[in-house]
N, C-alpha and C positions, 0 to 999 in steps of 0.2 A: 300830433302834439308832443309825441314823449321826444321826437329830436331836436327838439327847444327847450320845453321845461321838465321838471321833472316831481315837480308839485304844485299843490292849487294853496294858495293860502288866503282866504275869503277874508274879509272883515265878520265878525260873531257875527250879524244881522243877518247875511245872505245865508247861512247854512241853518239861521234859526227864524221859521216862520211867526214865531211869537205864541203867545200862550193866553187863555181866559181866566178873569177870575180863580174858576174854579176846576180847570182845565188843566193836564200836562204839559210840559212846553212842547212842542211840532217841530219839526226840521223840514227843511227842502230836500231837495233831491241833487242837490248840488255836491256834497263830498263822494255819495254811492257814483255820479256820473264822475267824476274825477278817480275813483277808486277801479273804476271799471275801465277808464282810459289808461289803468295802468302808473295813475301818479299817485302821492303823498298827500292827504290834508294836513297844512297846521292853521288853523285859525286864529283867528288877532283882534284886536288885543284884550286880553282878559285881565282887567282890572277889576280891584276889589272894592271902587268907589263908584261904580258905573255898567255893573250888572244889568241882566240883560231881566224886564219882569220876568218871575216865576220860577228866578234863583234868589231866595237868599242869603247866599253866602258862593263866594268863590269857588268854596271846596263844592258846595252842590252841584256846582255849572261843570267846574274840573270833573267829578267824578261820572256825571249826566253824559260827558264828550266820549270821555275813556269809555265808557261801556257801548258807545257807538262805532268804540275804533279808532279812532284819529292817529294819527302819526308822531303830532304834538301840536304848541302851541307859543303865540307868542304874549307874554304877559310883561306885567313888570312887575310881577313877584314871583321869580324863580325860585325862592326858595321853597316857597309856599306848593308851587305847582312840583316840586320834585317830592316835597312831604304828601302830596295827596296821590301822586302817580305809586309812591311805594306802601301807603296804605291799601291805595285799592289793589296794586298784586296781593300785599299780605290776604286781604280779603277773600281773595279770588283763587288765592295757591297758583299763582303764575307769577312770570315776571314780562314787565313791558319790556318791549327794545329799545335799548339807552342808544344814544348816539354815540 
């Protein structure tokens, strides 16, 4: 697969199994098997009017992703997703890989 693509970019749903009531949200196994073939996750589209249950707010979804890794993300609020990617290095004492 890596001499065709060179990332997976899911729609949010496939990489997020969904969450309970009172439960964590869950993920699939879809970005580790894409991670393991050697490609990129960015996931799509992260909008802050149409979150996924068991975020709420953007930045909780943004930061929930970053701590699993991802590569990045496709939103349509860039600003907001660069304000969240450089808190949580502040956070973390790293820095993410910028493009």
């Amino acid at each position: 697969m890596r001499r065709y693509a060179a990332g997976l970019g899911p729609w949010i749903g496939h990489p997020l199994s969904g969450t309970g009531p009172d439960a964590p949200p869950r993920f699939t196994d879809v970005l580790e098997l894409a991670y393991r073939a050697g490609l990129l996750g960015h996931p799509y589209t992260l909008c802050r009017d149409t979150l996924p249950q068991g975020f709420p707010t953007l930045e909780s979804l943004l930061g929930t992703l970053l701590d699993l890794g991802i590569d990045g993300v496709f939103t349509d609020f860039p600003d907001l997703a660069v304000r969240c990617r450089d808190a949580w290095c502040k956070r973390h004492g790293s820095a993410y890989p910028s493009p």
